[in-house]
ZABA-134415 format. One record per residue: x, z, y of N, C-alpha, C, O in turn; residue in three letters; residue number from 1. Coordinates in Angstrom, 1 decimal. Example, Ala and Ser with C-alpha at 12.3 -4.5 7.8 and 13.67 -1.06 7.14 Angstrom:
ZABA-134415
     nc1     nc3     nc2    cac1    cac3    cac2     cc1     cc3     cc2     oc1     oc3     oc2  resn  resi
    13.2     7.8    -5.7    12.3     7.8    -4.5    13.2     7.8    -3.3    14.2     8.5    -3.3   ALA     1
    12.8     7.1    -2.2    13.7     7.1    -1.1    12.9     7.9     0.0    13.4     8.0     1.1   SER     2
END
This chain:
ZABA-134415
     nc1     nc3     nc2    cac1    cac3    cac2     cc1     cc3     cc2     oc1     oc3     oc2  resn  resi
     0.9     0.0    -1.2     0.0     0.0     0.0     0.9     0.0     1.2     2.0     0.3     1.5   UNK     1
     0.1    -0.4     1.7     1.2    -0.2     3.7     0.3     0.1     4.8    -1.0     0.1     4.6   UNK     2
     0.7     0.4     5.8     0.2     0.6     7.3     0.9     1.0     8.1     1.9     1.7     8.1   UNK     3
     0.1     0.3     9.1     0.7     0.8    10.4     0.0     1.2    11.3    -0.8     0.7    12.1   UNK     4
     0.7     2.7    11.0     0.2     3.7    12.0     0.5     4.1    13.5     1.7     4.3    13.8   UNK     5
    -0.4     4.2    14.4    -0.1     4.3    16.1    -0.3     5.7    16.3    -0.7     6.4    15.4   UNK     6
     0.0     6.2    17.5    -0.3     7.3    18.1    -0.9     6.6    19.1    -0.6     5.6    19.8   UNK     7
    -2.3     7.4    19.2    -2.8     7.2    20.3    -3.6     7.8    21.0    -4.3     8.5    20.3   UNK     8
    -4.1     7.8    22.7    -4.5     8.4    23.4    -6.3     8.2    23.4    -7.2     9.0    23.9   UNK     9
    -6.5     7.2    22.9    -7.7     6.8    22.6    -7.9     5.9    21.4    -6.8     5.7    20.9   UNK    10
    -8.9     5.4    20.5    -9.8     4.5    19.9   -10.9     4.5    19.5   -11.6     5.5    19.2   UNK    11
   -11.3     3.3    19.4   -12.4     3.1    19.0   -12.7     1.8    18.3   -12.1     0.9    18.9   UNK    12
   -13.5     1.3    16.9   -14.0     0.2    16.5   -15.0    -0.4    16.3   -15.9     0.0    15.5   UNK    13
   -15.1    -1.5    17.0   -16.6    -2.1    17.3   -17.1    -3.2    16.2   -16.1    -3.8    15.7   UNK    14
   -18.3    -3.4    15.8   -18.5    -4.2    14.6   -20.2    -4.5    15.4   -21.1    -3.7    15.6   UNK    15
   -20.1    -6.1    15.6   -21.4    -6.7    16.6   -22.1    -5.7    17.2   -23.2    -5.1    16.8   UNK    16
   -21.0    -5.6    18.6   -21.5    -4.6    19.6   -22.0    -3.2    19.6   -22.4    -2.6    20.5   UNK    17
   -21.8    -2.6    17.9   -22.2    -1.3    17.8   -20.6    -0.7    17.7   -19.6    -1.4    17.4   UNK    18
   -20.5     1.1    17.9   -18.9     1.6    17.8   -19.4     2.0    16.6   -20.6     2.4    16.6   UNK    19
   -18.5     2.0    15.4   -18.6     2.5    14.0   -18.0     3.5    14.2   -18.6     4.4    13.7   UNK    20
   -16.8     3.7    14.6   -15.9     4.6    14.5   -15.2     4.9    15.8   -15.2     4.0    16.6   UNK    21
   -14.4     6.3    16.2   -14.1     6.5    17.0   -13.3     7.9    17.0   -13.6     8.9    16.2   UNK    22
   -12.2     7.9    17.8   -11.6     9.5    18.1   -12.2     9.7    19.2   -12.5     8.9    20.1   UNK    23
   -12.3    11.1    18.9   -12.7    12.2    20.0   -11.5    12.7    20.4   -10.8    13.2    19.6   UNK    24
   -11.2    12.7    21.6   -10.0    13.4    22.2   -10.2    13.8    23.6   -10.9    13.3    24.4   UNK    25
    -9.6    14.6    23.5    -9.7    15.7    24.5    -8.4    14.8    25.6    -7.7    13.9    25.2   UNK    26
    -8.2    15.2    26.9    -7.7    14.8    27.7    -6.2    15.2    27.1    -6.0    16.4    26.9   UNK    27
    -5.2    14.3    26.9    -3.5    14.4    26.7    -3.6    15.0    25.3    -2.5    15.4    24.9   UNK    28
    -4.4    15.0    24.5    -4.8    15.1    23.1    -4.7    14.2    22.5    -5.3    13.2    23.0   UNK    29
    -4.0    14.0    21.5    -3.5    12.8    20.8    -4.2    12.4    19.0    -4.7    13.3    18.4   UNK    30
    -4.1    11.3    18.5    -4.7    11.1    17.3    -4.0     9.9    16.7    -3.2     9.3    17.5   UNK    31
    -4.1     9.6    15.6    -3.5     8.3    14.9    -4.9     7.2    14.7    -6.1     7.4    14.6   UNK    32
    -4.1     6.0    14.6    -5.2     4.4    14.1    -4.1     4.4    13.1    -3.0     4.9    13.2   UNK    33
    -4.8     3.6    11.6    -4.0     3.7    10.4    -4.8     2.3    10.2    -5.9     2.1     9.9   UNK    34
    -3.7     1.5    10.4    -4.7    -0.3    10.0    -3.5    -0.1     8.7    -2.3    -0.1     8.7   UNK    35
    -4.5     0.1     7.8    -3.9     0.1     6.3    -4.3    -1.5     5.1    -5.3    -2.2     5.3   UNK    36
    -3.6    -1.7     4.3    -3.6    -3.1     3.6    -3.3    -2.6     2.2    -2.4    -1.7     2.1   UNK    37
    -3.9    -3.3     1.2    -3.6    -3.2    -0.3    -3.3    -4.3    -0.5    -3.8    -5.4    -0.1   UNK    38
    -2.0    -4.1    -1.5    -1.9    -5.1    -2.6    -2.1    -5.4    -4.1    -2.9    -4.6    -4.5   UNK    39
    -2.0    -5.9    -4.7    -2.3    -6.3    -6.2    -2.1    -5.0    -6.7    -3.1    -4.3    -7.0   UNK    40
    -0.9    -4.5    -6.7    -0.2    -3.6    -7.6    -0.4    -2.1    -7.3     0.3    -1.2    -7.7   UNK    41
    -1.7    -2.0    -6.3    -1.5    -0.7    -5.6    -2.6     0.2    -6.6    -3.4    -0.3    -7.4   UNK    42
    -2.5     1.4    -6.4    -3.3     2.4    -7.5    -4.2     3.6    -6.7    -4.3     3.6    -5.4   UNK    43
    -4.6     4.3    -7.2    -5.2     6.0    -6.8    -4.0     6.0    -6.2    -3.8     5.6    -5.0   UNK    44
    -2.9     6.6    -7.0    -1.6     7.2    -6.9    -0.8     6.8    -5.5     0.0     7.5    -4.8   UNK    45
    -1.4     4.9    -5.3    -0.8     4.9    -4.2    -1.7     5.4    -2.7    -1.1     5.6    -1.7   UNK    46
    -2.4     5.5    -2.9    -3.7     5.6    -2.0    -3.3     7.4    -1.7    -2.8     8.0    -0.7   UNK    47
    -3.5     7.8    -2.6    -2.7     9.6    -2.2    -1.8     9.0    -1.8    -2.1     8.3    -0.9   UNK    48
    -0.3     9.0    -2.1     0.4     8.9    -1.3     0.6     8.3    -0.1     1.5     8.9     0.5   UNK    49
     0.0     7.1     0.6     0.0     7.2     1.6    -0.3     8.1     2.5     0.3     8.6     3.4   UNK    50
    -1.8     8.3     2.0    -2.6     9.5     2.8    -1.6    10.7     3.3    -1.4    11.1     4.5   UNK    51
    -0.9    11.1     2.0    -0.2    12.2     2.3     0.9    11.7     3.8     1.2    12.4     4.8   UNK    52
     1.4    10.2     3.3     2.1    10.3     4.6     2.0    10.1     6.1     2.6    10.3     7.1   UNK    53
     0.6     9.6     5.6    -0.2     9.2     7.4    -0.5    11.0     7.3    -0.3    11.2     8.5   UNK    54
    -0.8    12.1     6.8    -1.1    13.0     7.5    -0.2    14.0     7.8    -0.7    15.0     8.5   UNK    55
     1.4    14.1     7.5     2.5    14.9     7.5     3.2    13.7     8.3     4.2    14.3     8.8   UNK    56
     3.2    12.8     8.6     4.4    12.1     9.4     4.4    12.5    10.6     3.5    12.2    11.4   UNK    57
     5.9    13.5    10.9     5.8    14.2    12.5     6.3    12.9    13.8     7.4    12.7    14.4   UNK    58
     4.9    12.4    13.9     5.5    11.7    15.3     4.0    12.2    16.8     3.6    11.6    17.8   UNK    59
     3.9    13.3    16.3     2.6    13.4    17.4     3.9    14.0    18.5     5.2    13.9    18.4   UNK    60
     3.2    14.6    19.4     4.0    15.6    20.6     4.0    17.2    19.8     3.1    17.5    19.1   UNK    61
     5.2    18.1    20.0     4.9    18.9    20.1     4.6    19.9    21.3     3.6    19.7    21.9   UNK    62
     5.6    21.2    21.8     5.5    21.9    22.6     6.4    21.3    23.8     6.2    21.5    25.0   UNK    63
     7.4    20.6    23.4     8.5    20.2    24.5     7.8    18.9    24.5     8.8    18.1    24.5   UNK    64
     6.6    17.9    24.5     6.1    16.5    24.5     7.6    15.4    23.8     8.0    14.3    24.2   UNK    65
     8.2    16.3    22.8     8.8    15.2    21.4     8.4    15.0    20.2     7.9    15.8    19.4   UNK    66
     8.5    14.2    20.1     7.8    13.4    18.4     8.1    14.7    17.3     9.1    14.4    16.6   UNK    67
     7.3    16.1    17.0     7.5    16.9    15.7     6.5    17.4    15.2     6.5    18.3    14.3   UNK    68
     5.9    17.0    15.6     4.0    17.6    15.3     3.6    16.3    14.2     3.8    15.1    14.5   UNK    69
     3.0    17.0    13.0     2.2    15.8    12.2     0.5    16.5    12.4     0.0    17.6    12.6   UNK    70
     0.0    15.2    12.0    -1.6    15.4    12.2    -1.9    16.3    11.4    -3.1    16.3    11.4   UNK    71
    -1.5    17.3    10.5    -2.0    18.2    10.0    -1.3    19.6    10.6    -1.6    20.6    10.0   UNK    72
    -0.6    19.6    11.7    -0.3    20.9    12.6    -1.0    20.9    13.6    -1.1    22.0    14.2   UNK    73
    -1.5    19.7    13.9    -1.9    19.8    15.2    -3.6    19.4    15.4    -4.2    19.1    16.5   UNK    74
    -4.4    19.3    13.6    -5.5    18.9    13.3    -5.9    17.7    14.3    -6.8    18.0    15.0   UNK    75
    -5.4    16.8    14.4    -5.1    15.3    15.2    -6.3    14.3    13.9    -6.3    14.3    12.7   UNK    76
    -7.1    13.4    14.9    -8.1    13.3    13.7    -7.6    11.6    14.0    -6.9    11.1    14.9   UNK    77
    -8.0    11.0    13.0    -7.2     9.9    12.2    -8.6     8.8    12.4    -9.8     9.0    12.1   UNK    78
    -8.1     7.5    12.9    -8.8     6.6    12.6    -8.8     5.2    11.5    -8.3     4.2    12.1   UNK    79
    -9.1     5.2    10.2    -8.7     4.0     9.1    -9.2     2.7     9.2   -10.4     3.0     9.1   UNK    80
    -9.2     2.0     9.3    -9.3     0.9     9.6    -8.5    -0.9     8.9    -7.7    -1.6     9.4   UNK    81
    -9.3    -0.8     7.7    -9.1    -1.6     6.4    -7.9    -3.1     7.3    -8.3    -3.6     8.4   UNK    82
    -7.2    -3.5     6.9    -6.1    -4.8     7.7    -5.6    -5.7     6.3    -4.4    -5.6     6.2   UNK    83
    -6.3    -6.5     5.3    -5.7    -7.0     4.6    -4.3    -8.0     5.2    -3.3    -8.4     4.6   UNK    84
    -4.8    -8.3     6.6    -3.5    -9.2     7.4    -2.1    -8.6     7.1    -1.0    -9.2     7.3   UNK    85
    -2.3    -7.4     6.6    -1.0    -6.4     6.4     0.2    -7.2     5.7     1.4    -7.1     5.8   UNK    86
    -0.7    -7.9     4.8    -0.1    -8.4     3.5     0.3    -9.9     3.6     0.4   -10.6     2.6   UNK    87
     0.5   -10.5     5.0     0.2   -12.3     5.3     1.7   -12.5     4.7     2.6   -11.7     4.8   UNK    88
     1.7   -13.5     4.3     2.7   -14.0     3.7     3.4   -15.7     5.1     2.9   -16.9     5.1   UNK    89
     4.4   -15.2     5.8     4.5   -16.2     6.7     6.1   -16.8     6.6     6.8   -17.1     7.6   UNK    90
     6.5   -16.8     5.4     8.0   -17.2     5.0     7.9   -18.8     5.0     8.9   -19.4     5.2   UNK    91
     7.0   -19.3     4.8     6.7   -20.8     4.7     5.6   -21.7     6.0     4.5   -21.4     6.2   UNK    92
     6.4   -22.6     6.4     5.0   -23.1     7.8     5.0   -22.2     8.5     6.0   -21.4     8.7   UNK    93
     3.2   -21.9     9.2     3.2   -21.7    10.7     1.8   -21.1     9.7     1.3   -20.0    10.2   UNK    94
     1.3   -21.6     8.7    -0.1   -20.7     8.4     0.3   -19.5     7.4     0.8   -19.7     6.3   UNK    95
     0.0   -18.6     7.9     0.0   -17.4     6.8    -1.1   -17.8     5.4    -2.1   -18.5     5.3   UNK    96
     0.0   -17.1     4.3    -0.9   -16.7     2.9    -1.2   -15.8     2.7    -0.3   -15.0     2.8   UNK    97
    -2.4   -15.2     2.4    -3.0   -14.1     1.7    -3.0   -13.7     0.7    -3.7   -12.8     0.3   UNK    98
    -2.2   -14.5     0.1    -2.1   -14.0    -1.3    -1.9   -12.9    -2.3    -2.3   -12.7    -3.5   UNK    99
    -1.0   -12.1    -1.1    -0.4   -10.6    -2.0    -1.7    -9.5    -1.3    -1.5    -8.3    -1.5   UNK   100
    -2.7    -9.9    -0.8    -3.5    -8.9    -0.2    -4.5    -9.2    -1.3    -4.7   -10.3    -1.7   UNK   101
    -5.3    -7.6    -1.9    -6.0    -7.6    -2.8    -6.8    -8.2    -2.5    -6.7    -8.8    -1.4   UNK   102
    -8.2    -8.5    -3.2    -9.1    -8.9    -2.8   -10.1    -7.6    -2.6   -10.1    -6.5    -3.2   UNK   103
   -10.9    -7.9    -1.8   -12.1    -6.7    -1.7   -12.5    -5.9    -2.5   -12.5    -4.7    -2.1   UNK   104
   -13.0    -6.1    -3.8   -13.5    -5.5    -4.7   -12.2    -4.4    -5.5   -12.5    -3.6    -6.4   UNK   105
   -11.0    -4.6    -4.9   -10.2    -3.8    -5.5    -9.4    -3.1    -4.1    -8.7    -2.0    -4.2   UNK   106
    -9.5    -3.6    -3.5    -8.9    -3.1    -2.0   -10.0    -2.3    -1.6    -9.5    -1.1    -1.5   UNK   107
   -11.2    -2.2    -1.2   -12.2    -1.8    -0.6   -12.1     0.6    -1.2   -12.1     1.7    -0.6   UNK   108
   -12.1     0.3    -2.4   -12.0     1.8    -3.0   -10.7     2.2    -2.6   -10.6     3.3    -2.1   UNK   109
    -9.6     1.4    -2.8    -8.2     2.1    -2.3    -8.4     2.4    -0.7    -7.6     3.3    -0.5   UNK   110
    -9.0     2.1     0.3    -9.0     2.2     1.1   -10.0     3.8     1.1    -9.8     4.9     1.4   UNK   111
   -10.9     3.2     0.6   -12.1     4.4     0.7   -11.2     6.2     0.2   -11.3     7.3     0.6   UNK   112
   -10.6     5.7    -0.8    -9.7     6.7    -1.5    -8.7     7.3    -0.3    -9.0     8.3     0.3   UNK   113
    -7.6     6.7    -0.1    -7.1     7.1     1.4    -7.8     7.9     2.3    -7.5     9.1     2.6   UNK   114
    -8.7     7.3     2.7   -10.1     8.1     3.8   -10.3     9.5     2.9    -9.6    10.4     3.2   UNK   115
   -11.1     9.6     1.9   -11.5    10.8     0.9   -10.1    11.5     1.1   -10.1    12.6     1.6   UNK   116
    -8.5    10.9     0.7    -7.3    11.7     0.1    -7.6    13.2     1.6    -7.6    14.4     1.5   UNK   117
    -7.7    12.2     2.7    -7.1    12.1     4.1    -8.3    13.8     4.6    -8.0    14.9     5.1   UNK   118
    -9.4    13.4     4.2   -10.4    14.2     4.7   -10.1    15.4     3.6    -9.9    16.4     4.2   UNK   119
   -10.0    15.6     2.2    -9.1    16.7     1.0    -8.2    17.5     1.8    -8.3    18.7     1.8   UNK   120
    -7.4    16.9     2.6    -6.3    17.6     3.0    -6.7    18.5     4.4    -6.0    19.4     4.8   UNK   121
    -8.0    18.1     5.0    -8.6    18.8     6.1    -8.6    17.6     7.4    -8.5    18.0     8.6   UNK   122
    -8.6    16.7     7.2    -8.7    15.6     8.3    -9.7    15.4     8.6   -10.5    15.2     7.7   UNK   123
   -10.2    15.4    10.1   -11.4    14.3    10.4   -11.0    12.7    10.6   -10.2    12.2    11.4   UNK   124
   -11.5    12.3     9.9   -11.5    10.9     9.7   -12.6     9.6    10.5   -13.8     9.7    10.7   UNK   125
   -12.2     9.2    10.6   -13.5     8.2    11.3   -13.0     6.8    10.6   -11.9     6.7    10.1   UNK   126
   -13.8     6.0    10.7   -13.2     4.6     9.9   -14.2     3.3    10.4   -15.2     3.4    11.0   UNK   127
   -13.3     1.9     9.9   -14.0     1.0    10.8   -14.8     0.2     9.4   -14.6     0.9     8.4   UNK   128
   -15.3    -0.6     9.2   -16.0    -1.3     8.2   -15.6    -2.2     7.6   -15.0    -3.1     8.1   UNK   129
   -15.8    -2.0     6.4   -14.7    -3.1     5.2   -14.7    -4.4     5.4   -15.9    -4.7     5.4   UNK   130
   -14.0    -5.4     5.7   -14.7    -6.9     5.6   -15.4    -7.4     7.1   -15.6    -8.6     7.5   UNK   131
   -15.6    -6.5     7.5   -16.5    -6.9     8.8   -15.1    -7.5     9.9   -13.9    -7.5     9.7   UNK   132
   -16.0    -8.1    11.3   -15.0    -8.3    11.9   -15.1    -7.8    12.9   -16.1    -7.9    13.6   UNK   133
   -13.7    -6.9    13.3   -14.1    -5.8    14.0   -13.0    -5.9    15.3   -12.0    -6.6    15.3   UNK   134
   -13.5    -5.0    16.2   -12.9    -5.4    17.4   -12.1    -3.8    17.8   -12.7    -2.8    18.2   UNK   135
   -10.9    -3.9    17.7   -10.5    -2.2    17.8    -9.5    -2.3    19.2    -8.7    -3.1    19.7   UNK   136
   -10.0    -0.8    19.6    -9.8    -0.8    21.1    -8.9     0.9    21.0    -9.1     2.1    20.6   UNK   137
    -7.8     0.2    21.5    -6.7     1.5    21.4    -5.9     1.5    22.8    -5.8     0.6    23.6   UNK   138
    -5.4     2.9    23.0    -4.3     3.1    23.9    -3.3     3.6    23.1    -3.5     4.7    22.6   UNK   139
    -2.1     2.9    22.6    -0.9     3.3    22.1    -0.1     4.3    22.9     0.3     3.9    24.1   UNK   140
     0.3     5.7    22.5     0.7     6.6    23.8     2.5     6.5    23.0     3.0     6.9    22.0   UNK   141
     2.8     6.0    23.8     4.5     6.4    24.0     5.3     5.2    24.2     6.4     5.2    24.8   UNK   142
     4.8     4.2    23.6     4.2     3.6    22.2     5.0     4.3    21.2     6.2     4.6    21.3   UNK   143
     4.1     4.5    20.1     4.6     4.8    18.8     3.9     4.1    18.2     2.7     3.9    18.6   UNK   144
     4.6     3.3    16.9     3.9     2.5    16.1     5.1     2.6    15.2     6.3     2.4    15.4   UNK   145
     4.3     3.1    13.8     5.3     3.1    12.5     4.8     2.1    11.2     3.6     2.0    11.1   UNK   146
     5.6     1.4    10.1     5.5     1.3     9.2     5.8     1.8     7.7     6.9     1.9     7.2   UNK   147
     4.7     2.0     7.4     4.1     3.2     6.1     4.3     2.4     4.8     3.7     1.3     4.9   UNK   148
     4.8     2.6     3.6     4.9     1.5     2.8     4.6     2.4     1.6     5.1     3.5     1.9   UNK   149
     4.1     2.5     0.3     4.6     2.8    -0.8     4.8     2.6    -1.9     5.5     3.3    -2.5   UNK   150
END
């Protein structure tokens, strides 16, 4: 599985003009977007483990505003948001392949799994809609943007 996770000062995900999902944040309160992707080979096993790393990976602010705080010190609520594009294959031409991105019916639970691992561990979670086409509205704070692989 992979993602790439943001910090951020705001989000939100829209799916035909309604918000499905959203952080609540308090003013200079911080949260993560997790545009996560499966591949062929991914399992339960991978799906916990990312979760575990989107929710211990210390890049929030702590006390001095440096990257040592993870979303589970600082109950920082997490937004998932399914990205098969994770997976585009662009080593050849100018059109990406999709090939190594699962297909729905096997991607759609690993994702949902992630969300479930994510909320287990004490996360509020918000999420955007599988398959749909969704319009996600972020402030990146620092910028921080990481990639999550496992």
């Amino acid at each position: 599985m992979r993602a790439v996770l943001q910090r951020v000062s705001s989000a939100s995900v829209t799916v035909d003009g309604e918000i499905v999902g959203s952080l609540d944040l308090a003013d200079g309160a911080q949260g993560l977007v997790a545009l996560v992707g499966v591949t062929h080979e991914d399992d339960e096993a991978d799906a916990r483990t990312l979760a575990d790393k989107i929710w211990g990976l210390r890049i929030l602010d702590g006390d001095d505003d440096r990257p040592q705080a993870a979303a589970a010190d600082v109950d920082a609520p997490i937004l998932v948001i399914s990205q098969f594009t994770l997976y585009a294959n662009t080593t050849k031409g100018r059109r990406p392949s999709w090939n190594a991105a699962a297909p729905g019916p096997a991607a759609e639970p690993l994702v949902d799994s992630v969300v479930e691992s994510l909320r287990g561990f004490g996360a509020t979670v918000s999420t955007g809609r599988f398959g749909a086409h969704m319009h996600v509205d972020l402030v990146n704070d620092g910028p921080v943007t990481i990639l999550l692989e496992t």
